[in-house]
N, C-alpha and C positions, 0 to 999 in steps of 0.2 A: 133186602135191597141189593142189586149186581150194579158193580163198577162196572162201566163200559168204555172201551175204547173209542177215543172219538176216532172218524177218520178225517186225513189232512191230506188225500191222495190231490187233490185239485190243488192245492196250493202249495202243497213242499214235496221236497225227495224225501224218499222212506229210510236215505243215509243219514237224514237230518237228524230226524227222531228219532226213539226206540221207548218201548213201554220198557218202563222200572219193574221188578221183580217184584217190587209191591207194590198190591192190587191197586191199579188206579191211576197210577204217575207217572209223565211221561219227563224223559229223560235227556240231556244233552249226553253225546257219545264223549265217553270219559277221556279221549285224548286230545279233549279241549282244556282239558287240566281243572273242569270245574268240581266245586262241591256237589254232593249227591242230585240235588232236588233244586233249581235254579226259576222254572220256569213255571209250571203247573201244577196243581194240586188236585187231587181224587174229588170230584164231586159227588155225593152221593144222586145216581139220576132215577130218577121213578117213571114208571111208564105213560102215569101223567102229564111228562115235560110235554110242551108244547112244542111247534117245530118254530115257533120265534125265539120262545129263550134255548132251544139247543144252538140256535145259530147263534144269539147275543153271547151265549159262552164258547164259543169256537173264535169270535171276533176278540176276546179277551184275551185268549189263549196267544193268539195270534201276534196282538199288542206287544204284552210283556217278552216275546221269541224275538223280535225284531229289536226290541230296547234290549238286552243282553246282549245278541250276540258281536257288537263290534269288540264290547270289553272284552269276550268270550277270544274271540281271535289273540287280542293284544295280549294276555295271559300266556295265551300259547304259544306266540314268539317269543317270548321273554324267559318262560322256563327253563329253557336248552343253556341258556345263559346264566343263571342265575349263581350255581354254584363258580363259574370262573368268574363271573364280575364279584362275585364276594371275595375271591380270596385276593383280586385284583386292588378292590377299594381297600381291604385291608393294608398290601401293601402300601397304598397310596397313603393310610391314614399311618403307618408305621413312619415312612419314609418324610412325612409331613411334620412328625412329631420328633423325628429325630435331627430333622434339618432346625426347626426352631428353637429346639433345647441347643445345637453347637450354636446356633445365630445368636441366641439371648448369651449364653459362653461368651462367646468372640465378643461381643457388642460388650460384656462386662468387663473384659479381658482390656480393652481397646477404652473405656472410661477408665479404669483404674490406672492403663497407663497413662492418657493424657492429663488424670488427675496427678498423679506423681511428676510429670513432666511440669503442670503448669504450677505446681508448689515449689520444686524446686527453680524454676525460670521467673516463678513468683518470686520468690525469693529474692534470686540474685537483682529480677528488678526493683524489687521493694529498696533495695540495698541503694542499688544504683541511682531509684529519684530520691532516695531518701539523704542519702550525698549530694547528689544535685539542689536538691530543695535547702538543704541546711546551707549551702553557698551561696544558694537566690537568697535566702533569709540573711546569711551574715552579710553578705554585699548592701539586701535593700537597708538594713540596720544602716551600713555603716552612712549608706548613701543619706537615709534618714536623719543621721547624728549629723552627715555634714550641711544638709538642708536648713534642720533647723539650725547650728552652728550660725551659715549664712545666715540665714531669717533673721535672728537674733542680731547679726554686725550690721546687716542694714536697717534694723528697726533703731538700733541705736544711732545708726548713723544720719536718721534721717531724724533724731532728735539732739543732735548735733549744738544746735544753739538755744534749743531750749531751755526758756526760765523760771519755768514756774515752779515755785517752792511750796509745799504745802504747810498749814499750819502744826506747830508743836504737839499741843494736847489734842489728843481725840474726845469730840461730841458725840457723837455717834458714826460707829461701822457695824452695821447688823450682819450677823452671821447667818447665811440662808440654807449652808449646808446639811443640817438638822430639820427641818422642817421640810413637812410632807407634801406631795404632787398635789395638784388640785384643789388646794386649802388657801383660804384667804392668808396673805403675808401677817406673820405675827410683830414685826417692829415696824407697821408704816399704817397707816390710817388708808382705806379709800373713801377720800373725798366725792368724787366722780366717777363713773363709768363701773366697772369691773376689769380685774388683777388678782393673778394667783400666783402660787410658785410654781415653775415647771423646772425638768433634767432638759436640760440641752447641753449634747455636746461633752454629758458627762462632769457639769456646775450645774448648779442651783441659780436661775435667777427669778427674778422678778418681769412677770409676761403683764404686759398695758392693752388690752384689747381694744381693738381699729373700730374708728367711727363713733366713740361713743365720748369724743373726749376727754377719756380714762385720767384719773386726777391722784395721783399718789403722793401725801406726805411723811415725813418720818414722825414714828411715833415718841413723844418725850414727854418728858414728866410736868414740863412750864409748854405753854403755846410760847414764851419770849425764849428764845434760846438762843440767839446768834446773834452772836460780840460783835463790836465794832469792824473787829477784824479778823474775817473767819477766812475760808477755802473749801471749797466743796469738787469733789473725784468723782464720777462712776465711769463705766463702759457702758454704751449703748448703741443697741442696733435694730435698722428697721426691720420691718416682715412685711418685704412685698415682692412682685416677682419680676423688678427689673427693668418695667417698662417706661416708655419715654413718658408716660402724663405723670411717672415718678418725680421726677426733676421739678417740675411746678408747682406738683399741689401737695408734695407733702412738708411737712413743719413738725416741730415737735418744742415744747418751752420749759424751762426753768425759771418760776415765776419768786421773786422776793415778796412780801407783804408784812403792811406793819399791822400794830397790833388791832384786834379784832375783827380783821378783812376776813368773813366767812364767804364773799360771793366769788367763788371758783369758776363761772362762769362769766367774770368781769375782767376790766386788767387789773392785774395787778400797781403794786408802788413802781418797781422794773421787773425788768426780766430779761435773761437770755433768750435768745430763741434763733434756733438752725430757718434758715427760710428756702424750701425748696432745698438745694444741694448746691447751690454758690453765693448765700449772703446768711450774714450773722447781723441781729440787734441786737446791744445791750444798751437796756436805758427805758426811760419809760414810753407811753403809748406814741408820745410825736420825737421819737429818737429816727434817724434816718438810718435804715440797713446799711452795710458796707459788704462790698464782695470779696469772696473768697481767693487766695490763690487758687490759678488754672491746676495744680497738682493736685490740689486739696476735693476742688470740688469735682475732680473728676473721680475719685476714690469712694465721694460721698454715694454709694446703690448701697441696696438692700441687701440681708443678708451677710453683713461683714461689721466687724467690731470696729467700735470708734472710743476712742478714749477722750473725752470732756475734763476740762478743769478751770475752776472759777475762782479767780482771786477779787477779795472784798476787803478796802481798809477806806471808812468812812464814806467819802465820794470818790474813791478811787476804784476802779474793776477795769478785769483785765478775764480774758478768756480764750481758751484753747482747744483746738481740736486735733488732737494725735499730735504732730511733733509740732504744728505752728498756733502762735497766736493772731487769732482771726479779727480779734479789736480790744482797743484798750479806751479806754474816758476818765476825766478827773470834773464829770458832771452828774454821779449817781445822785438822784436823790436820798436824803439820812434817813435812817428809822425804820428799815426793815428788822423785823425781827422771828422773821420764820419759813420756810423753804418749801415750794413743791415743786412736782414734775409731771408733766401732762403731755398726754398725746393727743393725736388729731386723726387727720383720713388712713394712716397705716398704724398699725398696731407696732409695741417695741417692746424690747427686750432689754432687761437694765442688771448689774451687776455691779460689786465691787465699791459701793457706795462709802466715801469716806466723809465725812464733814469734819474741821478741824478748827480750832482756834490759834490765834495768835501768830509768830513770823516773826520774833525780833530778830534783833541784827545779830548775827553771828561773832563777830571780833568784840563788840559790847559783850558778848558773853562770855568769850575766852576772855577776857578783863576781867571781870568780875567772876568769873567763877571757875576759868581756869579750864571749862568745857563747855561743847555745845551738844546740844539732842537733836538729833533727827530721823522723825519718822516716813521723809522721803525718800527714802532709799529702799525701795522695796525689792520681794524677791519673788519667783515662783516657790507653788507651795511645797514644801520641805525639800527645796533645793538650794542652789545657791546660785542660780543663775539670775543676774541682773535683770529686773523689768526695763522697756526700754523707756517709763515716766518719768523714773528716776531720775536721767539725764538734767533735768534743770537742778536738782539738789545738789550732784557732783560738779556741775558748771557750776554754782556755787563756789563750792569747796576749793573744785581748783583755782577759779578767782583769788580767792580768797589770799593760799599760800601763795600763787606768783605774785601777791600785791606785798604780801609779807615774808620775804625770803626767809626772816630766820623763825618760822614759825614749826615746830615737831609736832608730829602728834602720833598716840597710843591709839589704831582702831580697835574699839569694841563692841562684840556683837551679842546681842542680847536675845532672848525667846522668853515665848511664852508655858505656862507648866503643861501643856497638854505632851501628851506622849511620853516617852523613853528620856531620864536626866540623860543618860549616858551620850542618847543620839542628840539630845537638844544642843548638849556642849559642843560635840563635835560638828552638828551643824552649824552654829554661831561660831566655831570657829574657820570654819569653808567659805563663811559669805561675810568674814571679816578679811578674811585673805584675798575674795573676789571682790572688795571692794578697792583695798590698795591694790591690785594690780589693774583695775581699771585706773587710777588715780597713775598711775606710773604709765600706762597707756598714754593718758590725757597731759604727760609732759612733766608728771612729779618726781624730782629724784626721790628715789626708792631707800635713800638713807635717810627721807627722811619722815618716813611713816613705818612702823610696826603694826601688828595683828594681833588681836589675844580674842578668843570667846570665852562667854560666861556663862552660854546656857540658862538656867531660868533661878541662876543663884540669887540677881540681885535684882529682885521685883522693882520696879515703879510705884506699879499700882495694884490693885487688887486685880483676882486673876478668877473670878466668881463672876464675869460677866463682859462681853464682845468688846464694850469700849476699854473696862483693865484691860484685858489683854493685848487689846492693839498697843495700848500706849509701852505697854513691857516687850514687846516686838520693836526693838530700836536698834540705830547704829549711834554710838557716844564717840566723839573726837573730844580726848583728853591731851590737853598740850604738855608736851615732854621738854 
């Protein structure tokens, strides 16, 4: 079989083409920069072929010469260039790589300084708020100390004439500080509603949840427990947020009952009872309320501590709220013998629960015994700062000596066994000192009261449970 040259004289230059050296294949002229054999292939032709398929394969030929040769061109402009753009882009890639290696340099060069710069400028200013900050702190202290300072000379001052005296022996003062969040109260009974203990404020108190008429007694060992002549303390406050339908509809009661009144939802024998935030009842169901002082009952919102205290000797009561007594009657009816506290449309928050018996007369006991006890002279806890309830105990006191000039007496201060002896002594001797010098505040010459503490040397009473140790928690006026 013979290769044959096709011809292409009709349709190309003969500069176009050129037969390959081997048989058969035609060829792009090599200063197209191409590879050997691009376009055509040797067909083997027989003398057979037909004159359609010689022409079908001259149209093929034709095809694939027109699809090469633009790239064919492009090649060939680019050649002449090839080795100078190479050693150009190398440059470019050298110069590229050496500019980013001093840039990443400098860029580290320039953090490390600014890092040294702002360690030391950190510094001097760490120093600097840190001096400033210690002088806002000692200032707001100091400002602190004299706030509450104040706080403390108008709370007393605004219990100035107060007279409520609490009773001698302690009944019951539950201790809530031990006892867990969210746990029904372990020294009080719920009657009604639901009451837990909750942290507020960093105390333990007793929460009365709203709307349910939540009904809390204290728990004791008789249902008769309250002497002719008792006294009952706590701190209590509403939880509500303030608004004016507060003033009308809320109430909260201290209900008395004698013996075997189980309907908590009845009235009671009497009872206290706040009405709204400017009238107090004491007495039973057809007692007429009486109003408040305009200072009092504007004090009375939510969210704020109120200090309560109920004096009881037969048909006599008398009751308090914060520094005034809000009513007093010599028409109770006899034969209460047991105590709750109930709330209504606001829920409350109770604390500091004291119930006491007794009150004799004080100069009858310097008579006969040459001293008196009192457990109203409270303090906060392990300090020696005066509460401002106290004030009706010390108005007492000071009565007492200007009524009897030549009257001396030994303050002694007493504790209870928890904690440090060492710290209890010196405690008890801080808030025996903090007691005469309010007494010398209140007009007593100062020659004629002394100090001593005893710390938890000379028990009262047993110290194994809330009520011993309240009563061992005392101030003793021994006349000298």
């Amino acid at each position: 079989m013979e290769c044959k040259r096709i011809s292409l004289k009709k349709i190309s230059s003969p500069t176009i083409l050129k037969k390959s050296p081997f048989s058969g294949n035609f060829k792009i002229p090599s200063f197209m920069g191409l590879s050997q054999t691009l376009i055509c292939r040797t067909f083997a032709v027989s003398k057979k072929f037909s004159t359609e398929s010689f022409h079908h394969i001259k149209l093929q030929i034709m095809k694939k010469f027109f699809i090469a040769l633009p790239f064919s061109l492009f090649i060939c402009c680019l050649i002449p260039f090839k080795n100078a753009n190479g050693q150009f882009l190398k440059k470019i890639k050298n110069e590229v790589k050496s500019r980013a290696e001093n840039n990443i340099i400098r860029k580290a060069g320039n953090a490390t300084d600014r890092t040294i710069d702002n360690t030391v400028s950190g510094a001097a200013n760490d120093k600097k708020q840190k001096e400033e900050t210690t002088a806002v702190n000692d200032e707001k202290q100091k400002t602190d100390e004299n706030l509450s300072k104040n706080t403390i000379v108008t709370k007393v001052a605004n219990y100035k004439n107060y007279d409520f005296v609490p009773g001698d022996k302690i009944i019951f003062e539950p201790d809530l500080s031990t006892e867990p969040d969210a746990e029904m109260p372990a020294r009080f009974i719920i009657k009604k509603g639901n009451s837990e203990i909750q942290t507020f404020e960093g105390e333990k108190v007793l929460h009365l949840q709203k709307d349910g008429q939540t009904t809390v007694a204290p728990l004791m060992s008789s249902e008769n427990y309250l002497p002719e002549q008792f006294t009952l303390e706590f701190d209590m406050m509403y939880e509500n947020d303030e608004g004016a339908y507060f003033r009308y509809a809320s109430d909260f009661n201290v209900n008395f009952r004698q013996r075997g009144d189980e309907n908590y939802g009845g009235y009671p024998l009497y009872r206290f009872k706040i009405d709204g935030t400017s009238y107090a009842v004491l007495g039973d169901r057809n007692t007429s309320r009486v109003s408040f002082p305009d200072e009092l009952a504007k004090s009375i919102i939510g969210n704020t501590w109120h200090h309560i205290a109920i004096y009881v000797r037969k048909n006599i009561g008398k009751a308090y709220v914060d520094g005034y007594r809000v009513v007093a009657t010599n028409t109770l009816p006899v034969g209460a013998v047991k105590v709750d506290i109930k709330a209504d449309r606001y829920g409350i928050k109770i604390k500091n629960v004291r119930l006491a018996a007794g009150g004799d007369d004080k100069y009858n006991k310097i008579v006969t015994d040459g001293k008196f006890i009192t457990h109203g002279i409270l303090f906060d806890v392990n300090k020696s700062s005066i509460k401002p309830e106290s004030m009706g105990t010390l108005n007492e006191i000071a009565k007492l000596m200007k009524d009897h000039g030549d009257l001396k007496f030994e303050i002694d201060g007493h504790t209870d066994s928890d904690g440090n002896d060492d710290a209890n002594m010196k405690l008890s001797q801080s808030r025996a000192d903090a007691v005469k010098d309010q007494l010398v505040k209140m007009g007593i010459d100062e020659n004629r009261l002394t100090a001593k503490g005893f710390g938890e040397t000379k028990p009262l009473d047993k110290n194994d449970n809330a009520e011993g140790k309240a009563n061992n928690r005392r101030v003793e006026f021994v006349k000298i």
